[in-house]
RODRENMI-524693 format. One line per field, with one value per residue (C-alpha): residue in three letters; z, y, x; residue number from 1. Coordinates in steps of 0.05 Angstrom, whole numbers. Layout:
BEGIN
res (Ala_...)
c3 (Z_...)
c2 (Y_...)
c1 (X_...)
n (NUM_...)
// end
This chain:
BEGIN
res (Unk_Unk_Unk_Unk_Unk_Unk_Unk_Unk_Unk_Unk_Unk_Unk_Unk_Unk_Unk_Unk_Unk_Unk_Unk_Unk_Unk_Unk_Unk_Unk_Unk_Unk_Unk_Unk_Unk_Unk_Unk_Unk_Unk_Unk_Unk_Unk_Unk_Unk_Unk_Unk_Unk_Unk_Unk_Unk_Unk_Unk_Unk_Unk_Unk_Unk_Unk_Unk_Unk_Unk_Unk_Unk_Unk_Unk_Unk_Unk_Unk_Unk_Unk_Unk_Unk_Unk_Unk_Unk_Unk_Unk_Unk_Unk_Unk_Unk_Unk_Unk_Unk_Unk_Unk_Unk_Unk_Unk_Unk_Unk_Unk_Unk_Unk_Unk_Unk_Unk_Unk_Unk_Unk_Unk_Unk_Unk_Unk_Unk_Unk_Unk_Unk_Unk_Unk_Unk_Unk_Unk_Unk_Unk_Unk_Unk_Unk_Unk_Unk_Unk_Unk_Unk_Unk_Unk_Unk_Unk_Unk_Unk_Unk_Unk_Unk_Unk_Unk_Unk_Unk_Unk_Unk_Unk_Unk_Unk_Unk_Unk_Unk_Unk_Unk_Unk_Unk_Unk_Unk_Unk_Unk_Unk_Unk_Unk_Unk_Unk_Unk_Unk_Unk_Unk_Unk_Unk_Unk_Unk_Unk_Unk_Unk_Unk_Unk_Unk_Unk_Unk_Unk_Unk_Unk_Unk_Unk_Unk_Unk_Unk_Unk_Unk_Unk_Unk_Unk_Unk_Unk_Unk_Unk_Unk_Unk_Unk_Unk_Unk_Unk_Unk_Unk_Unk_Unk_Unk_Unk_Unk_Unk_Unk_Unk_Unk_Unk_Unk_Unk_Unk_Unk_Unk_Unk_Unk_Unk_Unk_Unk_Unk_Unk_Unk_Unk_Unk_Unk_Unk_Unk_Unk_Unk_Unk_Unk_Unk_Unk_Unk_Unk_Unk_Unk_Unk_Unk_Unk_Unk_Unk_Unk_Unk_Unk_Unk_Unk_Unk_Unk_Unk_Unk_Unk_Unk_Unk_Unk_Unk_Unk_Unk_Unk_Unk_Unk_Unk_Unk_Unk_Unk_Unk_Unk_Unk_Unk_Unk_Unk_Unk_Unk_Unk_Unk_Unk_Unk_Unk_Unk_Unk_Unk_Unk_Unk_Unk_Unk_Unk_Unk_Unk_Unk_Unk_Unk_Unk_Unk_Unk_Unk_Unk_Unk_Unk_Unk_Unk_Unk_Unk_Unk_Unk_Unk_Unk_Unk_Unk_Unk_Unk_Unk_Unk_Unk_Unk_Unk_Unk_Unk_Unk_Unk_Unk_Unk_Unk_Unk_Unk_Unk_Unk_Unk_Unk_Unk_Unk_Unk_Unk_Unk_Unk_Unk_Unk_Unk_Unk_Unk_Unk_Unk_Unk_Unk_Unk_Unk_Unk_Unk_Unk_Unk_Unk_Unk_Unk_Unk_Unk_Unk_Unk_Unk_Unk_Unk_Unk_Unk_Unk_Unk_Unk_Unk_Unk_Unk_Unk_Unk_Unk_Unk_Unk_Unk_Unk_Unk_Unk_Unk_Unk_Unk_Unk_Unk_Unk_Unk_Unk_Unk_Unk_Unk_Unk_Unk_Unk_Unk_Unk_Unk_Unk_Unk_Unk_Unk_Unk_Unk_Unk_Unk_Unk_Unk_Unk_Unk_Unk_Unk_Unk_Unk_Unk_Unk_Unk_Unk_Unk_Unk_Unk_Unk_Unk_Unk_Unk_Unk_Unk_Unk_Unk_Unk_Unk)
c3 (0_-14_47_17_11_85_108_70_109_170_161_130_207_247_208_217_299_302_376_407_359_382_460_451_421_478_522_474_470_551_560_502_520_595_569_517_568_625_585_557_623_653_584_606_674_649_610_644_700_656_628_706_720_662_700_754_702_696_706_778_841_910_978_1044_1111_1158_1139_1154_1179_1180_1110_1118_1038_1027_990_955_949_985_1052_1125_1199_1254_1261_1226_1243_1212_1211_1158_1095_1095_1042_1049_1026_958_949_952_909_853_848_825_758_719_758_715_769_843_883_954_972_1040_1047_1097_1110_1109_1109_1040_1052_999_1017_1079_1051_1090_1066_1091_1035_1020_1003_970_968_913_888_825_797_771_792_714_692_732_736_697_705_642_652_643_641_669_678_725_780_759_793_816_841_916_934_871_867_823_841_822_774_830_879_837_800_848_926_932_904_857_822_831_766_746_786_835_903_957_1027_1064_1122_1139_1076_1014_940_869_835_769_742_744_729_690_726_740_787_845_857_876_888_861_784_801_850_836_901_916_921_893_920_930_991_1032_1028_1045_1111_1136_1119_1136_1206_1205_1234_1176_1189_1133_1089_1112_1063_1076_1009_947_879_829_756_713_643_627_650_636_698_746_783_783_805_860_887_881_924_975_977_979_1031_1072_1099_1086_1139_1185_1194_1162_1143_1207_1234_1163_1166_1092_1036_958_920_837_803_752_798_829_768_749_813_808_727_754_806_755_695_752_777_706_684_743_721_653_679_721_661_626_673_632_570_596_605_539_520_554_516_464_474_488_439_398_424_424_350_341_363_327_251_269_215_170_193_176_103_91_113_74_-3_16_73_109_189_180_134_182_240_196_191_272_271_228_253_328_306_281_336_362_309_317_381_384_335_376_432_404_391_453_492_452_469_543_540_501_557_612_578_559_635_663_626_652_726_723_666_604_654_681_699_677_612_566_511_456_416_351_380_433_381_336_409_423_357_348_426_420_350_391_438_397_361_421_447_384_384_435_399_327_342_375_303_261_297_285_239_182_183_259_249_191_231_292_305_349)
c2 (0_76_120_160_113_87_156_170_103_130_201_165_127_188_228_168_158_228_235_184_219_290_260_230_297_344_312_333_398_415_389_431_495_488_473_539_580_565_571_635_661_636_672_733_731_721_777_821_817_822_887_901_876_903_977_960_951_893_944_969_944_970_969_976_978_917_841_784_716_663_639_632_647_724_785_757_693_711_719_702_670_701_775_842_907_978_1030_1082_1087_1136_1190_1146_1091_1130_1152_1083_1049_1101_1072_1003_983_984_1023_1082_1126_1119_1153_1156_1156_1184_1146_1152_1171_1241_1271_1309_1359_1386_1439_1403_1328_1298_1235_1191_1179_1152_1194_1180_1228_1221_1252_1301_1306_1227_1210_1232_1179_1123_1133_1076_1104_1153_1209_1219_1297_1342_1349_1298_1337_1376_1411_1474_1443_1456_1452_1419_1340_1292_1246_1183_1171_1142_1194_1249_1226_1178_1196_1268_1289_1336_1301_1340_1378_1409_1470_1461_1468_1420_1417_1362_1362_1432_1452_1478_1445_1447_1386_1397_1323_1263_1184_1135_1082_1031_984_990_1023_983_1013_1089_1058_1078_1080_1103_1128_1153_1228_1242_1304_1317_1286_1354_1370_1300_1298_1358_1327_1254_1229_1182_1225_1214_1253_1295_1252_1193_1150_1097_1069_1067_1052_1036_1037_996_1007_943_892_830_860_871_805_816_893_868_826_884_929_872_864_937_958_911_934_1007_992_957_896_816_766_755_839_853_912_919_880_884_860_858_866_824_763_788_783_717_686_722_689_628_619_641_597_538_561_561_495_461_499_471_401_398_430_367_316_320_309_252_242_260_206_150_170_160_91_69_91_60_-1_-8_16_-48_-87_-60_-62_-140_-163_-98_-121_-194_-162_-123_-172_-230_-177_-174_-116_-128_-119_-48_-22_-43_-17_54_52_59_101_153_152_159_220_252_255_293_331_353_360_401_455_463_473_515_568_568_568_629_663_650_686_741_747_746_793_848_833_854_917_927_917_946_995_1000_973_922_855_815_802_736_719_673_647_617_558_547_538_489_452_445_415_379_336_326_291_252_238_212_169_138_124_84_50_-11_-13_-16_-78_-111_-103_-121_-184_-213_-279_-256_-327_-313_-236_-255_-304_-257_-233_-178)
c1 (0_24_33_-18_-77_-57_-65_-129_-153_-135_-166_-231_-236_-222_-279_-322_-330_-326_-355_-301_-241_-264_-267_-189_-166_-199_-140_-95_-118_-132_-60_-24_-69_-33_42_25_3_41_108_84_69_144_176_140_155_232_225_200_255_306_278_268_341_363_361_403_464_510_568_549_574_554_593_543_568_556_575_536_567_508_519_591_608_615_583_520_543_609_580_616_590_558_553_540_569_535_602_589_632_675_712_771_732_705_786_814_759_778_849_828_839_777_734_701_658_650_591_573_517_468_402_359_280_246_178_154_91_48_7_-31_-18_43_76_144_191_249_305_378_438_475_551_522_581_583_504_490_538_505_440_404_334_304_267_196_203_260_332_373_410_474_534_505_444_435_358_335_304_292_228_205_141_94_112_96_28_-2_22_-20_-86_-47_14_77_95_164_192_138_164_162_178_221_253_225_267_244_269_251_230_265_259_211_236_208_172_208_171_230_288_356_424_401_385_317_252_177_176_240_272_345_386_457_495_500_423_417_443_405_334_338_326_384_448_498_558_601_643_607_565_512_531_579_560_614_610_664_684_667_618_667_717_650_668_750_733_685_747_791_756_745_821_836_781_802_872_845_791_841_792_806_757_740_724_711_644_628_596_609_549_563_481_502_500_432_408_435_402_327_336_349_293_249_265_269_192_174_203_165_101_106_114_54_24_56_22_-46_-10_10_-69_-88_-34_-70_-138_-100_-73_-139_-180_-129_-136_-219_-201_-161_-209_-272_-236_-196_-239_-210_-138_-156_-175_-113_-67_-100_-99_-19_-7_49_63_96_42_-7_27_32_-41_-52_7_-16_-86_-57_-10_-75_-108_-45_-33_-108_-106_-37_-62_-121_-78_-41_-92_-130_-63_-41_-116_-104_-35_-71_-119_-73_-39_-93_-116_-57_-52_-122_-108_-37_-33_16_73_41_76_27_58_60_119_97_157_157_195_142_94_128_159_87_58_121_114_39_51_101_52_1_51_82_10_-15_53_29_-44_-2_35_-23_-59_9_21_-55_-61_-100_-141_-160_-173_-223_-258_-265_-336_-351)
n (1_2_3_4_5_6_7_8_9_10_11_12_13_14_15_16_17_18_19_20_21_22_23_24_25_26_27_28_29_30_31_32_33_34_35_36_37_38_39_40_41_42_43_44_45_46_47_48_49_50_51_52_53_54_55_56_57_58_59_60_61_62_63_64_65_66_67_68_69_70_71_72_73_74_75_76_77_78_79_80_81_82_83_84_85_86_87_88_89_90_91_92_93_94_95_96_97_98_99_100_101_102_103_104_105_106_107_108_109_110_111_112_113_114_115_116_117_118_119_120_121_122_123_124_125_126_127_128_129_130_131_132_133_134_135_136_137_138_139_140_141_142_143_144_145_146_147_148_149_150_151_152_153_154_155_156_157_158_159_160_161_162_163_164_165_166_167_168_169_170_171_172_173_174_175_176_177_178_179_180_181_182_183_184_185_186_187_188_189_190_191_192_193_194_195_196_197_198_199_200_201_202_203_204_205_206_207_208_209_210_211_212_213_214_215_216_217_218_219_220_221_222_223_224_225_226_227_228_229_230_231_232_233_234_235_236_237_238_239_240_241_242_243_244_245_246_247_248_249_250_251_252_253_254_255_256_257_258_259_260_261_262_263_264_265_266_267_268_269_270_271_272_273_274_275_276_277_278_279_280_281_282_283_284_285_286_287_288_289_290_291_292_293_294_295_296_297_298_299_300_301_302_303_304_305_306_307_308_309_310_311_312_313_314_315_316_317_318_319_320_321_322_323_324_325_326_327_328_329_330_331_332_333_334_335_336_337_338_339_340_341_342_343_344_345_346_347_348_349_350_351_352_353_354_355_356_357_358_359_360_361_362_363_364_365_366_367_368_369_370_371_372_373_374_375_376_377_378_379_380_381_382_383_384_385_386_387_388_389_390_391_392_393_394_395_396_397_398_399_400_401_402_403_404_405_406_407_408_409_410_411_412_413_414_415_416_417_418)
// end
């Protein structure tokens, strides 16, 4: 027999017990529709904290005072034993991170908490000194409308998106003036949102000013030439880990503490970022196979349909076999007709998994706005991974049914009666 009458035989049974064929395929389907979606969902999620990641910058370090012991590895991943101490950096600190090979900018930073008023609203915020004379250089936040803060600037402030359109009844506008601290500044640019803020790259609801202003406002007592943090830019991203070891070794003696007294902690974003990718990708892979479990349903459908379709057409198999078909052609014939039904049942998938992303998607934007999180990524090697495994699936599940019919005698297959 041709391939192409065997498949016409098997197409012409599938149309034929069309109730039980569209019953085997709807396990197909529900199971495809969950791998689809779920997988979209995961991609999205990926993506969208790389984009979120992506604003920290894989080319900043930062150096905080205090080093914990518990873990007993290091910074982020390098942590120590037992203890944390909370000494403030110092100018000497800034000075001696500046000679090390490969670092481009260094700024210290004052953070600390402050009140902002607005006519008779009153709100706490969070506020971050910054050095404006290399802030511009670093900052990995764009702005929504303004300037970012430049030498000269003594009571101007830059303020994040949430802060100025959704914290008071009137959102905060450019050159308006706003109290904090008891002090009076102008806010002379507005960020982007960006969902957080880590390390001064960004914050919805933060406040940037320079370092002096900074002290005089926040509640914490920060004295002069003191720093709650330093941020350090490289020239290139490749040296961020070698830098990062640098300035470990060099604060170190500097400080006049070891491994053991040691009171700071070097943390490199780009390994952040590597570990929040990680335990996302690893959440999403064990999404997809639970989402996999009612293939594997859909798969057993399969086999047995296959098999009650064995042994209603015997006396078919008898017939074939006895005009000359041989073992493999018969075996092709379940084969093919089980790889329709996943086929079928793939494409089907396919679509109603992509209009579940697409809803999950245009809800999203409904309950969070334009940068909502709530974002799905479709690939195009999703798609054909997807049509491609639930073929395999239906294959694999006629597979058992196929030899059963291939190995009948054609004599006792023609005397069969049902």
């Amino acid at each position: 027999m041709k391939t192409l009458d065997i498949f016409r035989l098997s197409l012409s049974h599938v149309k034929k017990s069309k109730m039980r064929s569209w019953l085997t395929i709807i396990g197909i389907v529900i199971g495809v529709a969950a791998v689809v979606a779920i997988i979209s969902i995961g991609q999205g999620m990926q993506a969208s904290v790389a984009s979120r990641l992506g604003s920290l910058g894989a080319d900043l370090i930062t150096v905080t005072p205090g080093f914990s012991r518990a873990s007993g590895g290091g910074d982020f991943g390098r942590g120590g034993g037992g203890s944390s101490t909370t000494i403030n950096l110092t100018i000497r600190d800034v000075n001696v991170i500046k000679q090390i090979p490969g670092v481009l900018y260094v700024n210290g930073m004052v953070s600390g908490r402050s009140d902002m008023t607005m006519g008779t609203e009153k709100t706490s915020i969070s506020i971050t000194g910054v050095d404006i004379s290399v802030w511009r250089s670093m900052v990995t936040t764009q702005l929504d409308s303004g300037r970012y803060l430049q030498p000269g600037d003594s009571n101007a402030v830059v303020i994040g998106y949430s802060l100025a359109h959704g914290t008071f009844l009137q959102p905060i506008t450019l050159n308006r003036p706003v109290t904090i601290g008891g002090k009076t500044f102008k806010v002379v640019g507005i960020l982007v949102s960006s969902g957080g803020g880590f390390g001064g790259g960004g914050g919805d609801n933060a406040v940037y000013m320079p370092n002096d202003q900074t002290r005089g406002v926040i509640t914490t007592n920060v004295s002069l030439n003191t720093f709650t943090s330093i941020m350090v830019k490289v020239t290139d991203p490749n040296l961020a880990n070698q830098a990062a070891a640098d300035i470990v070794t060099k604060l170190m003696p500097s400080r006049h503490v070891n491994q053991r007294t040691r009171d700071f902690t070097v943390t490199e974003f780009a390994s952040i970022q590597a570990q929040i990718t990680s335990v996302v990708q690893s959440i999403s892979l064990f999404l997809a196979a639970i989402a996999a479990v009612s293939l594997l349903v859909g798969a057993v459908g399969i086999a047995n349909t296959m098999f009650m379709s064995v042994m209603e057409r015997t006396r078919q198999i008898g017939l074939l076999k006895a005009l000359g078909a041989t073992d493999g052609e018969v075996m092709k014939l379940f084969l093919m007709e089980s790889g329709l039904f996943g086929f079928v049942g793939g494409v089907i998938g396919i679509i109603a998994g992509v209009s579940i992303s697409v809803l999950i998607t245009v809800a999203g934007m409904s309950a969070l706005g334009p940068g909502g999180t709530m974002t799905t990524v479709i690939s195009p090697e999703l798609l054909i991974f997807a049509l491609a495994f639930s073929i395999f699936v239906g294959i694999i599940s006629g597979v058992a049914p196929a030899r059963s019919a291939a190995k009948m005698n054609p004599v006792d297959a023609l005397r069969f009666e049902q």
